[in-house]
C-alpha positions as a Markdown table, in Angstrom:
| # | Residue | x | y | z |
|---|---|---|---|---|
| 1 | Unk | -10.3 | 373.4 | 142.8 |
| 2 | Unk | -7.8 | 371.4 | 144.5 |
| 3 | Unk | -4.4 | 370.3 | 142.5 |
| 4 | Unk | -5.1 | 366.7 | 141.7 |
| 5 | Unk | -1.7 | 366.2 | 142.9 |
| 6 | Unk | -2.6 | 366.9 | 146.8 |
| 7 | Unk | -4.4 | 364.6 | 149.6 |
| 8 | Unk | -7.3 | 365.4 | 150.5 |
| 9 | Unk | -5.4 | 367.5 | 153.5 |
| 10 | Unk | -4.4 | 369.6 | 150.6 |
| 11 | Unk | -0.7 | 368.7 | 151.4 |
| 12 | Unk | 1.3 | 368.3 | 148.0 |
| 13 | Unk | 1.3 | 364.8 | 147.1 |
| 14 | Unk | 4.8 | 362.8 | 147.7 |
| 15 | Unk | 6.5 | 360.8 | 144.9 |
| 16 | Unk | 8.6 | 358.9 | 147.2 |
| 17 | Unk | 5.7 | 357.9 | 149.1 |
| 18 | Unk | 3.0 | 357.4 | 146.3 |
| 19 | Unk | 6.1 | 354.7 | 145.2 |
| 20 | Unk | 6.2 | 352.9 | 149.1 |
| 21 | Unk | 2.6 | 353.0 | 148.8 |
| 22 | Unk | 2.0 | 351.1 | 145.2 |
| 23 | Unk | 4.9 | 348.9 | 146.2 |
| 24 | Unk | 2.7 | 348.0 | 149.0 |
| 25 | Unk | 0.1 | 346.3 | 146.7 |
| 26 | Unk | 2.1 | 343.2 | 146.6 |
| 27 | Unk | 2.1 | 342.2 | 150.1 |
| 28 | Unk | -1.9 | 343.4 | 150.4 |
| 29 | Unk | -2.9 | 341.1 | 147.5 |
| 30 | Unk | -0.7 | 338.6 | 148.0 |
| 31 | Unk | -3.4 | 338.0 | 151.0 |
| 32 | Unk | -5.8 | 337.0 | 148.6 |
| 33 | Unk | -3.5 | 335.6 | 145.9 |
| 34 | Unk | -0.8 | 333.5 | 146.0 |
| 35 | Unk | 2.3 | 334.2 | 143.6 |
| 36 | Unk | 1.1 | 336.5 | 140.6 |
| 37 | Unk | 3.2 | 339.2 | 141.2 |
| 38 | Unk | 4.6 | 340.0 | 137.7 |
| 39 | Unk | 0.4 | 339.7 | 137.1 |
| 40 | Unk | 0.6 | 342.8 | 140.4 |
| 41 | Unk | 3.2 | 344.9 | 138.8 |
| 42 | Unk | 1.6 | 344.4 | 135.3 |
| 43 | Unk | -1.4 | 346.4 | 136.3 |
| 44 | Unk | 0.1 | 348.7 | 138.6 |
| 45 | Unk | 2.0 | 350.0 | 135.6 |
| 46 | Unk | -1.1 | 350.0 | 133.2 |
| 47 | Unk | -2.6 | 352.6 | 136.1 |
| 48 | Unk | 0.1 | 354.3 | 136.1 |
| 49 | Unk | 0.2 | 354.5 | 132.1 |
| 50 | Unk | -3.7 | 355.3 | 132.2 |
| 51 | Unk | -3.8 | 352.2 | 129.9 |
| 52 | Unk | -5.8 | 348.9 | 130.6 |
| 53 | Unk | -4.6 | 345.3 | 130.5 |
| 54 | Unk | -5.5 | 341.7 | 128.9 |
| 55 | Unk | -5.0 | 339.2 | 131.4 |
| 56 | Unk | -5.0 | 335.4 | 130.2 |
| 57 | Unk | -5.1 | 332.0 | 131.6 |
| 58 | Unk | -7.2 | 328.8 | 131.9 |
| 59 | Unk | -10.2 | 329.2 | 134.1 |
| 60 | Unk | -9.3 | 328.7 | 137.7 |
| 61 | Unk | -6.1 | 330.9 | 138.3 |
| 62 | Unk | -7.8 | 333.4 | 140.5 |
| 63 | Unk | -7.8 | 336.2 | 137.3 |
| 64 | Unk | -10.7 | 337.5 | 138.8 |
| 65 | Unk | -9.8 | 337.4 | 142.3 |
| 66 | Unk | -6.4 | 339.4 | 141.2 |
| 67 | Unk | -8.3 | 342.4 | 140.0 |
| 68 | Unk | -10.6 | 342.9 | 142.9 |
| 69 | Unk | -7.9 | 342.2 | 145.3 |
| 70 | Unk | -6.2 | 345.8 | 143.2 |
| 71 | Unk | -9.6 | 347.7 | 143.6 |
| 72 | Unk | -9.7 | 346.9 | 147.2 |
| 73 | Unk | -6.1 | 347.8 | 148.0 |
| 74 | Unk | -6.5 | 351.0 | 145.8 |
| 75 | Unk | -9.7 | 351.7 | 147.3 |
| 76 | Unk | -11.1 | 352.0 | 144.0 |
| 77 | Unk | -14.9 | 351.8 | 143.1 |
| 78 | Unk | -14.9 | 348.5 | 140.5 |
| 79 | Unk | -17.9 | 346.9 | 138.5 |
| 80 | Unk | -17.5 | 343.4 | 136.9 |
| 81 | Unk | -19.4 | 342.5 | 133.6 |
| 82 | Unk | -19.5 | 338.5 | 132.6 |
| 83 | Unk | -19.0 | 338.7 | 128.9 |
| 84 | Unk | -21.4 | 335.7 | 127.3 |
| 85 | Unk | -22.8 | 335.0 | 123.8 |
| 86 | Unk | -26.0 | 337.1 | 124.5 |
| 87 | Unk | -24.3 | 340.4 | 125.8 |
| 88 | Unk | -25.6 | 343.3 | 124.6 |
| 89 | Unk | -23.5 | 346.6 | 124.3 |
| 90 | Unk | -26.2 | 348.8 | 125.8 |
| 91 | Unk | -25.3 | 346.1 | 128.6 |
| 92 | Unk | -22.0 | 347.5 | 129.9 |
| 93 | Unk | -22.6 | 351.2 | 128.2 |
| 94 | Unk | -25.5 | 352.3 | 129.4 |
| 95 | Unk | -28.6 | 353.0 | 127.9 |
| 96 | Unk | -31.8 | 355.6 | 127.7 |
| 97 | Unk | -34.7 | 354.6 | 129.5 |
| 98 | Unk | -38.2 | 356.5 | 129.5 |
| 99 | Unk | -39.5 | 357.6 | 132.7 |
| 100 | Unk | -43.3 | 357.5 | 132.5 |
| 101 | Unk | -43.8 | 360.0 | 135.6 |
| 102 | Unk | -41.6 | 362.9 | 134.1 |
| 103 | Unk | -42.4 | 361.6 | 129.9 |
| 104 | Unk | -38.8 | 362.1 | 128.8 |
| 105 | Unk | -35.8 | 359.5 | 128.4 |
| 106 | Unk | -33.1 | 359.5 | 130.9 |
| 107 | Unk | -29.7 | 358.3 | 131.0 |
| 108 | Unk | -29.3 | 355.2 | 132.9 |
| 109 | Unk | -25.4 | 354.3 | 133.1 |
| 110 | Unk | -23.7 | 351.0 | 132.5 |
| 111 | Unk | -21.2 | 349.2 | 134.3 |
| 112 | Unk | -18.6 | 350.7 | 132.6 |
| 113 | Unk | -18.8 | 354.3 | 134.7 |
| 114 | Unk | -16.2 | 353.0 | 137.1 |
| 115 | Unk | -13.0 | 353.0 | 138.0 |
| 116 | Unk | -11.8 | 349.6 | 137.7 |
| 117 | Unk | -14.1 | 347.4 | 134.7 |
| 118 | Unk | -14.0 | 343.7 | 135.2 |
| 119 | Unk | -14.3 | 342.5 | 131.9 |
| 120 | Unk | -14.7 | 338.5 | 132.6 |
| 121 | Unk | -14.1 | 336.6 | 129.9 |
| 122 | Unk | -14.6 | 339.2 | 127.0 |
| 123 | Unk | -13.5 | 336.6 | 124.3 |
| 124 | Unk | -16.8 | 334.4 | 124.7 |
| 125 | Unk | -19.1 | 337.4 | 123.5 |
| 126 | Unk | -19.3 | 338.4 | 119.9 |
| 127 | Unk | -16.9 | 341.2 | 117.7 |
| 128 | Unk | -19.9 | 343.8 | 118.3 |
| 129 | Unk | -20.3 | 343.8 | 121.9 |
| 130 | Unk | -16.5 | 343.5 | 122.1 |
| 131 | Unk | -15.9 | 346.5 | 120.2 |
| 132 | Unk | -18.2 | 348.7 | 122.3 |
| 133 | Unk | -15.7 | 349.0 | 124.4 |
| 134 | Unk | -13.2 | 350.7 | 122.0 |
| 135 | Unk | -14.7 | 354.0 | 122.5 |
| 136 | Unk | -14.5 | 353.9 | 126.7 |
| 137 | Unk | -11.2 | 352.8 | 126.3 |
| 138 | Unk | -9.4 | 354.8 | 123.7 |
| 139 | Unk | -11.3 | 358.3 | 124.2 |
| 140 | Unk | -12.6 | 357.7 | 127.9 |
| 141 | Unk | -16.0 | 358.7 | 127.3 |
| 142 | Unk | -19.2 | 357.0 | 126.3 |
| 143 | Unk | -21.6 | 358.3 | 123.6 |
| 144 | Unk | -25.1 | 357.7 | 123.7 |
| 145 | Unk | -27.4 | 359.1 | 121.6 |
| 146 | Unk | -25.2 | 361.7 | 120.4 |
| 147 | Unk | -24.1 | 362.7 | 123.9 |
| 148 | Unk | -20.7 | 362.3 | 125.2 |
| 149 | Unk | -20.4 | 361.4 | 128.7 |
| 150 | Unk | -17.1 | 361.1 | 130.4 |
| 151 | Unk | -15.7 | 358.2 | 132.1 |
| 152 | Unk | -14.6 | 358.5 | 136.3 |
| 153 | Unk | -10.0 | 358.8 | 136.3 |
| 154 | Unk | -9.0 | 356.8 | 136.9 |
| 155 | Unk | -10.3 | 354.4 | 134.4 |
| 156 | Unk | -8.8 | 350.6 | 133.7 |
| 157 | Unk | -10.0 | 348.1 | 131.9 |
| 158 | Unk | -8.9 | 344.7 | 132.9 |
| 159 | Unk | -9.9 | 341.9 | 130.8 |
| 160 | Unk | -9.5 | 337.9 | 131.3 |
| 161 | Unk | -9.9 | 335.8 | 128.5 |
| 162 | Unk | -9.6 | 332.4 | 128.2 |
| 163 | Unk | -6.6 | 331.4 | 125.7 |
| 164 | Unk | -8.4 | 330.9 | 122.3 |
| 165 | Unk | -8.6 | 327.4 | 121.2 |
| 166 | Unk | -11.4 | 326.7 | 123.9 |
| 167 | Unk | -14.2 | 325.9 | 122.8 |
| 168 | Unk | -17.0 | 329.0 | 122.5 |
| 169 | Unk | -14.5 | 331.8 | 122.4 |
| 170 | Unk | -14.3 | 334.5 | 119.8 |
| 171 | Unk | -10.6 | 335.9 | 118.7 |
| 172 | Unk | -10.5 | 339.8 | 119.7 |
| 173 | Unk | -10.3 | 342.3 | 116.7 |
| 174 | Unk | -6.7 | 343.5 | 116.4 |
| 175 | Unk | -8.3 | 347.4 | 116.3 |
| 176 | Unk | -9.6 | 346.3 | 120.3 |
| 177 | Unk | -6.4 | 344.1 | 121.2 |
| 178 | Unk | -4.2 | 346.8 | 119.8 |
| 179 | Unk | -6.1 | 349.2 | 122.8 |
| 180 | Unk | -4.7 | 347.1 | 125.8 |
| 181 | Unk | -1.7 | 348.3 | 126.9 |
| 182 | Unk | -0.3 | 345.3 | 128.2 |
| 183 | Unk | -0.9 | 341.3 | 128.0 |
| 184 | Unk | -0.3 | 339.7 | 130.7 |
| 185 | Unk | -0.4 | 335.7 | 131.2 |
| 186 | Unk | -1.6 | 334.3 | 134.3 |
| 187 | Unk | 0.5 | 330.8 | 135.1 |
| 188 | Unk | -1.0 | 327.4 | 136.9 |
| 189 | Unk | 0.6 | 328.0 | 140.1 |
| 190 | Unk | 3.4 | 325.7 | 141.2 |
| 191 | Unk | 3.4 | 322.7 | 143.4 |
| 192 | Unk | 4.3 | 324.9 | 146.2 |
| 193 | Unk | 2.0 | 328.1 | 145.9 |
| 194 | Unk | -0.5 | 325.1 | 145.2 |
| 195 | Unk | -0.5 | 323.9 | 148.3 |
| 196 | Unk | -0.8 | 327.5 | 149.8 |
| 197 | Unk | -3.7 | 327.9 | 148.0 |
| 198 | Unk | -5.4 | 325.0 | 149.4 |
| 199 | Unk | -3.9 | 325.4 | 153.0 |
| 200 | Unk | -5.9 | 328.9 | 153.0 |
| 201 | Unk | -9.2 | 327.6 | 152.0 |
| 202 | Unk | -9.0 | 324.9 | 154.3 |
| 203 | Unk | -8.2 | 327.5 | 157.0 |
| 204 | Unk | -11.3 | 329.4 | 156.1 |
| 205 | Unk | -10.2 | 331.9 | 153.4 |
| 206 | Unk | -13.4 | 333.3 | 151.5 |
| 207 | Unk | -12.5 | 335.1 | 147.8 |
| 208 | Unk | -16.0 | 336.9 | 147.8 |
| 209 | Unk | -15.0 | 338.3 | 151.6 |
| 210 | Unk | -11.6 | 340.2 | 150.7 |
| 211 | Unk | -12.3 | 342.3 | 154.3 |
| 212 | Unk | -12.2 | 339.2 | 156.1 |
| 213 | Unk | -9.2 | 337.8 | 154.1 |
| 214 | Unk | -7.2 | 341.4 | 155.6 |
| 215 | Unk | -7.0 | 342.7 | 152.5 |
| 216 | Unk | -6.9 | 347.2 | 153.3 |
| 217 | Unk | -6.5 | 350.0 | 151.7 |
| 218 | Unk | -2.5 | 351.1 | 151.1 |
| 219 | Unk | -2.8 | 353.2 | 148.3 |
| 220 | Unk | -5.5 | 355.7 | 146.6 |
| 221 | Unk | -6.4 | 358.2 | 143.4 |
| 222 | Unk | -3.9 | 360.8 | 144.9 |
| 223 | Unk | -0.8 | 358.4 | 144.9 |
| 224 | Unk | -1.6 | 357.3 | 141.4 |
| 225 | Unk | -1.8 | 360.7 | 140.5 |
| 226 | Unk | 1.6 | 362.1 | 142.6 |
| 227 | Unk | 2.8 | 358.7 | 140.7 |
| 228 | Unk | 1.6 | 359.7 | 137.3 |
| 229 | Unk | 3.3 | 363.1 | 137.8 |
| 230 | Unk | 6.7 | 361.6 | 138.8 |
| 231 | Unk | 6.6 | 359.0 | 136.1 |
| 232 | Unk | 6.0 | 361.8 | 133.3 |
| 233 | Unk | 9.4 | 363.6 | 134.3 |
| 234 | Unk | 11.4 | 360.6 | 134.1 |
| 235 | Unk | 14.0 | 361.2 | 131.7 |
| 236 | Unk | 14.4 | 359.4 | 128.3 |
| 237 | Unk | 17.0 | 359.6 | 126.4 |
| 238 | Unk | 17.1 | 359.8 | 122.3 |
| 239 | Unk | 19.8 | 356.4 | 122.4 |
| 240 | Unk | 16.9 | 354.3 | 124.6 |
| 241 | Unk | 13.7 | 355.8 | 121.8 |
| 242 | Unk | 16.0 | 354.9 | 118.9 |
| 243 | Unk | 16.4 | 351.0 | 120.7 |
| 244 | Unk | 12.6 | 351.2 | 121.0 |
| 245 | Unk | 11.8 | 352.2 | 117.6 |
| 246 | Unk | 14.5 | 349.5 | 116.4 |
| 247 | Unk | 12.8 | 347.1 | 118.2 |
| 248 | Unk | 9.2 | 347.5 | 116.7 |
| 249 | Unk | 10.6 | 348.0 | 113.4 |
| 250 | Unk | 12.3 | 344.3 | 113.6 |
| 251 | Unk | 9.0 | 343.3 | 114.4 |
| 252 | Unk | 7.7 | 344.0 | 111.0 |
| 253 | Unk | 10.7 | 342.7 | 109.5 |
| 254 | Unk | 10.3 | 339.3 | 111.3 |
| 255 | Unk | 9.5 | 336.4 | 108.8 |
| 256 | Unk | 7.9 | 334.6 | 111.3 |
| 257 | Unk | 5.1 | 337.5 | 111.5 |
| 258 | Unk | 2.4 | 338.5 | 109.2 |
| 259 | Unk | 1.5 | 341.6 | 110.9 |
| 260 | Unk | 4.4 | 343.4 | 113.0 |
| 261 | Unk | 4.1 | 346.1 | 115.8 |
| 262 | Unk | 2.4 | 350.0 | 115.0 |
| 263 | Unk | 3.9 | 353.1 | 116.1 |
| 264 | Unk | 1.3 | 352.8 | 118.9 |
| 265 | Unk | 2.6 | 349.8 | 119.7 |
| 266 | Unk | 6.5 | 352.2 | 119.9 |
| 267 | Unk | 4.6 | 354.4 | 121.9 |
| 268 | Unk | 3.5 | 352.3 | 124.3 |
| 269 | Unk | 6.5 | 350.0 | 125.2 |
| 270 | Unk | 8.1 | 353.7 | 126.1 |
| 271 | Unk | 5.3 | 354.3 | 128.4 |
| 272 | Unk | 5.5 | 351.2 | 130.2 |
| 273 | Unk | 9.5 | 351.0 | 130.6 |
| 274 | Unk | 9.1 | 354.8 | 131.9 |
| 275 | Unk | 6.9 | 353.9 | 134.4 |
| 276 | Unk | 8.5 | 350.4 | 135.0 |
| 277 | Unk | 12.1 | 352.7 | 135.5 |
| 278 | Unk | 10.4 | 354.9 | 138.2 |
| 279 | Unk | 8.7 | 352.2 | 140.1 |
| 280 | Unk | 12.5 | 350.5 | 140.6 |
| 281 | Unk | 13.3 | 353.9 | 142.1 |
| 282 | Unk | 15.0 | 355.9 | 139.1 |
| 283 | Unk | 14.4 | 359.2 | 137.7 |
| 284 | Unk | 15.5 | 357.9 | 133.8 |
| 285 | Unk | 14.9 | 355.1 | 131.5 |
| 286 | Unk | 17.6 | 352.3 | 131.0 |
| 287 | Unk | 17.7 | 349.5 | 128.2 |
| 288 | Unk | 17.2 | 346.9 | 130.4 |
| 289 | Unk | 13.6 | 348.9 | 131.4 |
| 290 | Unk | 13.0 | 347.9 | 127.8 |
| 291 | Unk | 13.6 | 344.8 | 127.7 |
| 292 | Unk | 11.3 | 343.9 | 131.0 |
| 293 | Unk | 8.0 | 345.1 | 129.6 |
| 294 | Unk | 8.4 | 344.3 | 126.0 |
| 295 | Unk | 6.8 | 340.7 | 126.1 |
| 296 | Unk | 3.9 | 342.0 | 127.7 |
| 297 | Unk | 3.3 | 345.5 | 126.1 |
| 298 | Unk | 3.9 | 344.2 | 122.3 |
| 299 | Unk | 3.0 | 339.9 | 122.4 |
| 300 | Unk | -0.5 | 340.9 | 121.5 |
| 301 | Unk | 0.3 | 343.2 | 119.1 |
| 302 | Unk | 1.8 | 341.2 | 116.6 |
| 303 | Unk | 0.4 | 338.4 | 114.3 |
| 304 | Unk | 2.1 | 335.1 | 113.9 |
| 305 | Unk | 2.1 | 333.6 | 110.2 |
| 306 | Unk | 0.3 | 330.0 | 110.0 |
| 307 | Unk | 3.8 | 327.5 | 108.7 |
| 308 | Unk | 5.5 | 329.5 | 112.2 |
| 309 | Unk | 2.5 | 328.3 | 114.6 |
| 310 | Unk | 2.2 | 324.8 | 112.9 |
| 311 | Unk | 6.2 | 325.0 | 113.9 |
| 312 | Unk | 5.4 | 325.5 | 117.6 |
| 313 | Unk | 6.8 | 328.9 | 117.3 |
| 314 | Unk | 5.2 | 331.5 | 119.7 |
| 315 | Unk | 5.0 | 335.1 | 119.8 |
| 316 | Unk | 7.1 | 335.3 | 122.8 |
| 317 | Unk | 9.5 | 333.0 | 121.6 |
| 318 | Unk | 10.3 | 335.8 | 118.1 |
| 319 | Unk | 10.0 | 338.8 | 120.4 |
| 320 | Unk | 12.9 | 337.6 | 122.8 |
| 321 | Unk | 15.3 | 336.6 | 120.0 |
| 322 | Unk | 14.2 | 340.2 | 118.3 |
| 323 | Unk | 15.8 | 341.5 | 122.0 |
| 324 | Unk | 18.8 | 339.0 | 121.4 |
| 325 | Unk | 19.7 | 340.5 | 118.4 |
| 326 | Unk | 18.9 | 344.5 | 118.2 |
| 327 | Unk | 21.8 | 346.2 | 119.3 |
| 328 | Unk | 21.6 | 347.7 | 122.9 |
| 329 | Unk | 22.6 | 351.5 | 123.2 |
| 330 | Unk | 25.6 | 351.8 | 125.6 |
């Protein structure tokens, strides 16, 4: 079997270029989408991380158009499900079907055996077809009728939701929110990346044609996984896990929230500033690696109380002055 870590040459696979090659992702999307590159990096670290992300925004700020822009420069294989009130989870799982010609039930898979999973608007179907993705993403496997069957690597989720006072949307359960490794939140574009916007559709730019648009390969599955490798031996100190922990512990000490961050939560923020550390070019893990993926790795992990939201106050807004205030290692 070859090392998962080689090309398909069988040449060992480079760290230094697995990183050229991911940092490419920015300039191939940005073909197809204008100005979401924390949105770029955001998912390019979940990959890394073998976690899956939330992505949120009002309808209309190319959320969609951001993850298949990825699967196309990645050269991944991607399925997209539109979540709706009538979903079924048999729908994205996968169901058995009887075959009349052979009289015995056969496994016919759901979207979900993929690579990439567009989950488009998860929050306007119900808590039950929600949560049948909790399995596929925590244990990366689907079970049907007693039968585990094991989900393609990589595997991401990527969900857009629409925030969650519009109308016809249903809250996520914290167990299923507390699966996404990062949150990210997808701006209105500026005046300026606006106009872009516009100037390329009335040049003839096409979202459902990403070929036509330029977009190319630049990276694959044996750069994530030469990635993966490289990430896992960058160094963490005890002084930067203490200043994570401390961090999630103030969390649940905040008054301003009713429900603070989990250990997985702890666990996770480490993940992401490792991998966040090696994609700036290090080999070890520095405070302020920290401090650049904490809004997005613990914002939806956390539980405002009602007086703080009727006071304008946002998750965001606690988490940053939690950073202001925990003492930074030296």
């Amino acid at each position: 079997m070859m090392d998962p870590t080689t090309d398909n040459a069988g040449i060992p696979g480079n760290p230094d270029t697995a990183r050229a090659s991911l940092e490419a992702l920015r300039a191939e999307i940005a073909k197809a989408v204008v100005g979401q590159d924390p949105a770029v990096t955001g998912l390019v670290v979940a990959l890394l991380c073998r976690g899956h992300v939330l992505l949120e925004g009002v309808p209309g700020v190319a959320k969609t158009l951001l993850v298949r822009a990825l699967a196309s420069a990645l050269e991944l294989d991607t399925k997209r499900v539109q979540f709706t009130p009538d979903l079924m989870p048999s729908d994205i799982t996968g169901s058995l079907v009887y075959d009349t010609r052979s009289a015995e039930f056969s496994f016919q898979p759901g979207p979900v055996f993929t690579n990439l999973l567009l989950a488009d608007e998860i929050n306007r179907t119900p808590p039950k077809t929600q949560s049948s993705l909790l399995e596929a993403m925590e244990e990366r496997q689907v079970t049907v009728d007693g039968t585990p069957r094991p989900l393609p690597d990589p595997f991401l989720v990527a969900a857009t939701q629409n925030p969650v006072e519009y109308e016809g949307t249903y809250p996520l359960p914290e167990a299923q929110l507390d699966r996404f490794l990062l949150k990210l939140t997808i701006p209105l574009p500026s005046r300026q990346d606006e106009i872009d916007v516009l100037t390329r559709h009335a040049e003839g730019f096409n979202p459902r044609d990403l070929r036509a648009a330029g977009i190319r390969p630049v990276a694959g599955p044996a750069d994530l996984e030469a990635a993966r490798a490289a990430v896992a031996k960058t160094v963490i100190s005890p002084e930067i896990t203490a200043y994570v922990v401390d961090i999630c512990r103030a969390t649940r000490d905040s008054p301003s929230f009713t429900l603070g961050v989990s250990p997985r939560g702890a666990t996770a923020l480490l993940a992401t500033s490792r991998a966040w550390a090696w994609l700036t070019g290090r080999d070890y893990v520095i405070p302020d690696d920290v401090k650049a993926l904490a809004l997005p790795t613990l914002r939806h992990r956390v539980q405002l109380r009602p007086e703080a939201e009727m006071e304008g106050v946002t998750a965001d807004s606690v988490i940053n002055a939690i950073l202001a205030h925990v003492p930074v290692p030296r």
